[in-house]
Every structure is written in structure tokens, then in C-alpha cells.
VOBA-447054 format. One record per residue (C-alpha): x, y, z. Coordinates in steps of 0.2 Angstrom, whole numbers, padded with zeros to 4 digits, m for minus. Layout:
BEGIN
+-------+-------+-------+
:  east : north :    up :
+-------+-------+-------+
:     X :     Y :     Z :
...
+-------+-------+-------+
//
This chain:
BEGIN
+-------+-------+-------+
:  east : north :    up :
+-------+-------+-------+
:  0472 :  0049 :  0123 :
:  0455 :  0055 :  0128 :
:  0440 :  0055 :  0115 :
:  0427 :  0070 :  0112 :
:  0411 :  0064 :  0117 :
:  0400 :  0069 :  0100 :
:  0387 :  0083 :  0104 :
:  0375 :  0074 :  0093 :
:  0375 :  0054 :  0091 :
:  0366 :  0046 :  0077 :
:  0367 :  0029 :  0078 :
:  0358 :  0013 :  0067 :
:  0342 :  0027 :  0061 :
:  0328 :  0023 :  0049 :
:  0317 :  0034 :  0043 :
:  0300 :  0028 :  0034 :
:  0285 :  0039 :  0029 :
:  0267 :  0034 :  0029 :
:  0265 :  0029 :  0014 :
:  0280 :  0016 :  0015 :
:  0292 :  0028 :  0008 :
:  0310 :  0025 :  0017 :
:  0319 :  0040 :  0017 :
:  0332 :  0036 :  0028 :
:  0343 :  0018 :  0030 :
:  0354 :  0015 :  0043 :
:  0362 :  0032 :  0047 :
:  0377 :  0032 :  0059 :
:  0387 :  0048 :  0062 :
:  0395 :  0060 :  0077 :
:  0391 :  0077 :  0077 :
:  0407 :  0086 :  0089 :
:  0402 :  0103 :  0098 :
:  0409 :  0118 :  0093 :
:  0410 :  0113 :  0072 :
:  0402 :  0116 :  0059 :
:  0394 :  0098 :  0052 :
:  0388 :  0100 :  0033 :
:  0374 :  0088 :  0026 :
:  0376 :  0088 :  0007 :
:  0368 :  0079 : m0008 :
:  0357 :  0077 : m0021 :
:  0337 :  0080 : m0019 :
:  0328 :  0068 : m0011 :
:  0343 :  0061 : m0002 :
:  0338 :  0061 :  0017 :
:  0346 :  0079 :  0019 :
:  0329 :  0089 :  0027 :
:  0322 :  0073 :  0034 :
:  0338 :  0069 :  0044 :
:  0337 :  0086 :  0051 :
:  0318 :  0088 :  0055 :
:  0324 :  0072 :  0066 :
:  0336 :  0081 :  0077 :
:  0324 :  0091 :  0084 :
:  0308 :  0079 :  0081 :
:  0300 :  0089 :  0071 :
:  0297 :  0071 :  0060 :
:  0282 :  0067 :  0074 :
:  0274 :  0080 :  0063 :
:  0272 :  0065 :  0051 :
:  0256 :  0055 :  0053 :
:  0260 :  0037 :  0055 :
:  0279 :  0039 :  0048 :
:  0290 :  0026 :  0059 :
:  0309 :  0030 :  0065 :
:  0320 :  0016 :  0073 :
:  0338 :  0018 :  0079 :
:  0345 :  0028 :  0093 :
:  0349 :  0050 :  0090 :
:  0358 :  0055 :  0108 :
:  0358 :  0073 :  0112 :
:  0373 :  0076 :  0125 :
:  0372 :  0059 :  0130 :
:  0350 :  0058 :  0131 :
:  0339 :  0050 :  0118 :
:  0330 :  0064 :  0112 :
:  0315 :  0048 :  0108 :
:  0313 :  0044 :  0126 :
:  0296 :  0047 :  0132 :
:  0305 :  0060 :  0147 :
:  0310 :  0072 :  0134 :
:  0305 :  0086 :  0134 :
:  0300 :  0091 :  0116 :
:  0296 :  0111 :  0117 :
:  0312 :  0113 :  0126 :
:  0322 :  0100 :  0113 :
:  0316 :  0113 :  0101 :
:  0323 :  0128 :  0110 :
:  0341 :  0119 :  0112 :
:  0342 :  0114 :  0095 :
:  0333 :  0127 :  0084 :
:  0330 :  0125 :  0068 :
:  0330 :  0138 :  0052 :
:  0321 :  0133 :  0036 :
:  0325 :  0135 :  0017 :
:  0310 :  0148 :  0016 :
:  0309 :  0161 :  0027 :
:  0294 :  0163 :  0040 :
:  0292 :  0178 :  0049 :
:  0279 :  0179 :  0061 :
:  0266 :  0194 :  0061 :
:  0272 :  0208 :  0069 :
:  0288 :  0218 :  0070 :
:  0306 :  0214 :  0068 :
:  0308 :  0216 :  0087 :
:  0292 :  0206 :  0091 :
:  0297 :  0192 :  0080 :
:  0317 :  0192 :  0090 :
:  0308 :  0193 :  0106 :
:  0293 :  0182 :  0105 :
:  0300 :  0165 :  0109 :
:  0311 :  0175 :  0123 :
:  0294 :  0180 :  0133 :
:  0287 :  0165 :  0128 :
:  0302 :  0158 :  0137 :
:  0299 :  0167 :  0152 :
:  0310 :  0181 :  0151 :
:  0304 :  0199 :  0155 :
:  0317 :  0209 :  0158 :
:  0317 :  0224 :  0146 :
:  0337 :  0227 :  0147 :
:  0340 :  0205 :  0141 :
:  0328 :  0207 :  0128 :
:  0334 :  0223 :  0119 :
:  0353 :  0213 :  0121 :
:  0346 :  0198 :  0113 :
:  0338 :  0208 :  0099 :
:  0354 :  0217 :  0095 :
:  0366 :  0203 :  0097 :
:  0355 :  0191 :  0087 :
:  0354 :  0204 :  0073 :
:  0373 :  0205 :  0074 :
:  0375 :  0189 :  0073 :
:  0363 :  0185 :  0058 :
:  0371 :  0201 :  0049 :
:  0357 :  0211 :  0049 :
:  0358 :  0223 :  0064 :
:  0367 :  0237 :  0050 :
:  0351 :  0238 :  0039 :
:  0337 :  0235 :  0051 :
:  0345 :  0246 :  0068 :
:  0334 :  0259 :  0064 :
:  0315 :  0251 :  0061 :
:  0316 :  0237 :  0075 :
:  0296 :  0241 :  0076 :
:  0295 :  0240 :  0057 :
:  0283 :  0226 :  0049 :
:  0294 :  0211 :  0048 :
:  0284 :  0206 :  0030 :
:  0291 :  0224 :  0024 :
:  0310 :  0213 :  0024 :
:  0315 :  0207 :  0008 :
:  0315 :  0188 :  0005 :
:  0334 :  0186 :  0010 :
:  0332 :  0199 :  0025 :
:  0318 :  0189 :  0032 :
:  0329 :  0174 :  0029 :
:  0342 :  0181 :  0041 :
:  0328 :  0187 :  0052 :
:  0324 :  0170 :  0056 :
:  0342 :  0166 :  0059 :
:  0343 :  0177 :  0071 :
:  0328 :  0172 :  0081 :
:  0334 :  0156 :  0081 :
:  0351 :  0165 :  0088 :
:  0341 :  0176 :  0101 :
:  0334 :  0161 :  0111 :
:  0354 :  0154 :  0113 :
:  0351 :  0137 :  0107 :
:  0364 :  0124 :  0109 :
:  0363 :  0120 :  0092 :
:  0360 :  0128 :  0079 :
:  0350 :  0117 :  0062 :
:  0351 :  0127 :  0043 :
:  0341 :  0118 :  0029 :
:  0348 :  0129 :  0013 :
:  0347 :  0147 :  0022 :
:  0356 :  0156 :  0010 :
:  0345 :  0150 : m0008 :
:  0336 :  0167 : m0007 :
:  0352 :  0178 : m0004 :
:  0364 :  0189 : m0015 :
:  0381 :  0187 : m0015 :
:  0386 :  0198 : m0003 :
:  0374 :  0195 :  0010 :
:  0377 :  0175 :  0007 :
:  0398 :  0181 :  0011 :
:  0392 :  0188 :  0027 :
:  0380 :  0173 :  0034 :
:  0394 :  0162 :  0028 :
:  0409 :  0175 :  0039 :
:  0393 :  0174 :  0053 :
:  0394 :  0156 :  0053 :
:  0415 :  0156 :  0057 :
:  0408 :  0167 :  0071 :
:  0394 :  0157 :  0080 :
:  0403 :  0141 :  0080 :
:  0414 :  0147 :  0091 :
:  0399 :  0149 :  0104 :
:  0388 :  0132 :  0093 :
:  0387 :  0119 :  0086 :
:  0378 :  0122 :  0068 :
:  0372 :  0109 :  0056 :
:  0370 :  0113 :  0038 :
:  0364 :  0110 :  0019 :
:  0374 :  0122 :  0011 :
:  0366 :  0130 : m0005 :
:  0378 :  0120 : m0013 :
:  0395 :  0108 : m0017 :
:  0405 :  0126 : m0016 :
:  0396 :  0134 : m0002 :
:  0398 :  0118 :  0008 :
:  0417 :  0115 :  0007 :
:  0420 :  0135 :  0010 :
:  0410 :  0132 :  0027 :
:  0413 :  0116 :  0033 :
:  0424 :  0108 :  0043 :
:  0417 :  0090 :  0041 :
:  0403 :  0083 :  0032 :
:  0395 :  0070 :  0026 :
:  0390 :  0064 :  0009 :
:  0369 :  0059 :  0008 :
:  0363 :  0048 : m0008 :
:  0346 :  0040 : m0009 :
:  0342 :  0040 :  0011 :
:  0360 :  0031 :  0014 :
:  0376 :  0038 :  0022 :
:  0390 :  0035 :  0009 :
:  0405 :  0042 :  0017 :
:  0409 :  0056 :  0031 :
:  0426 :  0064 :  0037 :
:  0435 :  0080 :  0038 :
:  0430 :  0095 :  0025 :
:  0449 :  0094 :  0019 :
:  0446 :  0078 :  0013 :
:  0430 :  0074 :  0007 :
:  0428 :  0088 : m0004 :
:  0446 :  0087 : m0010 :
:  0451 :  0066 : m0010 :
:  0434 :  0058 : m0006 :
:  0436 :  0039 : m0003 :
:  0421 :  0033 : m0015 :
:  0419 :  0036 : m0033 :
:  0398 :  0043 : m0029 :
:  0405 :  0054 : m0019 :
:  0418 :  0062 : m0032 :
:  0405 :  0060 : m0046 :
:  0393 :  0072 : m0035 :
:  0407 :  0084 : m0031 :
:  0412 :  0085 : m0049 :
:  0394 :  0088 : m0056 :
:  0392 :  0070 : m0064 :
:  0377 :  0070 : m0055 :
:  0365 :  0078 : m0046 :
+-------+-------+-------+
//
């Protein structure tokens, strides 16, 4: 029986900030292609740090130090050859508050396109739509594409920045806590979106919360004080997880 390479391999990976602070202790896990890979626990857990790793974003810490191996299709993304901007553009990452950039909603879908190198007029109004689509937003924005982006509500410019993560076609697809600023029904449709785009990415998530995650995911891992506790199918680890942290979390006895 053949075994599915993993998209995304973390293996043996410690995290220390600057000040000494160790946010992450030996972190092993397989991220498959095409899944949605859920990242859940408490605060100040390792959640965020583990994914501003994935795409280096860490090196934006002075002096923390990071040992272990992450491999990204087979590469470590730590070797000196890697290209960081373009690491960045394959796996793009969409933060817990939303940061649109100046400008319109178009100009904010189709900035990282030019700045990518594409031009033609006929791709970029695709992109724009399809991202929008995508991020369910296209409905209530169609129509003021040249609109100030800042005129957006706070969950509208959440899904704005989903989709311009979307409209450059990243290989991966990284969500720290997008839906804390949304309502109900827009949080349904990011979360239908989701079921969507996995057929065309991988997507890495902190979900909003213990529910959210288990509706979504179709493995995970459970995150406690920097250190991996257990991992495994969604079926399982929200329903029959193998240690008792893990179901004291899930059942609200902390966190």
C-alpha cells in the first residue's frame, strides 16, 4: 500500500523567543494535501507561533531561535536557497484581524497579482471575481469593486483578506481565527467556502472555537502549553480523544 507523502512535514521543531520564552517543544506532525488541518487549544498554546513558522514569518522576531526540520513538498523551507517572498505567496497567510490595504476592494484583490508580475486585464478581473466568490463576498461587493476597502465592515474586510490570500492561488492556504469578527451567517458561509477550497488547497486553521473546529475539520491536533498532546482524524479527537487533557479542553474544564 502506498503512503501519501504529507504536504507539509513538521518534524522535532522548537520555538524560543528572545527573551527565553519557549513557545514551542518538539512539535511533530503531517499536514496531507487537499484536507483541512485544524490547530486548536487554549491561549498561549503555540497555535499562531506554529503557523507564522509555516511561512517564516517567525524571522520577523529578533534574536528568537527555531531548531527542527518543517519540509514544504519535500524542501526545507529553512534552507538558505529558499526563496522567502515566493514561500509566502504559496502558502499565504490570513490573520485574526483583518488588514486591508489602502485603496479599493479591487486594488487590494489585485495588488500582490501585479506585484506578481501579472498584467493582463481579462486574468485580473477573473482573479478578483473568483476570489470574492470564494471568500463569500462577491454578492455584497459586485457592484463597488472601486469602493474604499476601509468603507467594509470588520467581517467584510476579514473575507476581503481571505480572498486576496485566494486571488494570488497559493498552495496553501494558513487561517489564524478568521471568523472571531463575523455574524452567524457570514461565519456559515466561510465555513461552506472552506468545504469548497479544499478541494483545490490545503488550509490550515485555528477555528474560532472547539465547535467551529470539529464542524470543519477533517483532522486536527490538540496544542497545550507549546507541546503537541495528540493529533488524528476530526471523527475521533473531538468525539473519543485518546488523552484525558485533550477531553478536559473539548468539554470546557479548561480553557
Amino acid at each position: 500500500m502506498s503512503i501519501t507523502p504529507a504536504k507539509i512535514a513538521i518534524q522535532d521543531v522548537y520555538f524560543t523567543y528572545g527573551d527565553g520564552a519557549e513557545a514551542l517543544r518538539d512539535i511533530s506532525l503531517d499536514i496531507y494535501e487537499k484536507e483541512i488541518f485544524v490547530l486548536f487549544g487554549p491561549s498561549r498554546s503555540g497555535k499562531t507561533t506554529l503557523l507564522r513558522l509555516l511561512n517564516r514569518l517567525s524571522d520577523l522576531f529578533e534574536d528568537a531561535t527555531v531548531r527542527g526540520t518543517i519540509l514544504f513538498d519535500g524542501q526545507d523551507i529553512f534552507d538558505y536557497r529558499v526563496n522567502v517572498a515566493g514561500l509566502r505567496r504559496r502558502i499565504s497567510m490570513v490573520f485574526a484581524v483583518p488588514t486591508p490595504l489602502p485603496g479599493s476592494i479591487r486594488d487590494n484583490l489585485t495588488y500582490g497579482l501585479r506585484m506578481a508580475g501579472i498584467r493582463n486585464e481579462r486574468v485580473l478581473r477573473e482573479r478578483v471575481e473568483r476570489s470574492l466568490q470564494q471568500a463569500a463576498l462577491w454578492n455584497e461587493v459586485k457592484d463597488r469593486l472601486d469602493k474604499s476597502a476601509f468603507a467594509l465592515s470588520g467581517g467584510q474586510q476579514q473575507r476581503l483578506c481571505l480572498a486576496r490570500s485566494l486571488a494570488l492561488e497559493p498552495d496553501v492556504i494558513v487561517l489564524d481565527n478568521p471568523t472571531s469578527g463575523l455574524d452567524p451567517l457570514s461565519t456559515e458561509s466561510v465555513e461552506e467556502s472552506l468545504q469548497d477550497l479544499k478541494q483545490r488547497y490545503t488550509i490550515i486553521i485555528v477555528p474560532h472555537s472547539v465547535q467551529q473546529g470539529s464542524r470543519i475539520a477533517d483532522r486536527a491536533a490538540f496544542l497545550l502549553d507549546g507541546e503537541l498532546i495528540e493529533v488524528g482524524k476530526a471523527t475521533q479527537i473531538f468525539v473519543e480523544p485518546q488523552d484525558q487533557r485533550t477531553e478536559d479542553y473539548i468539554t470546557g474544564r479548561f480553557g
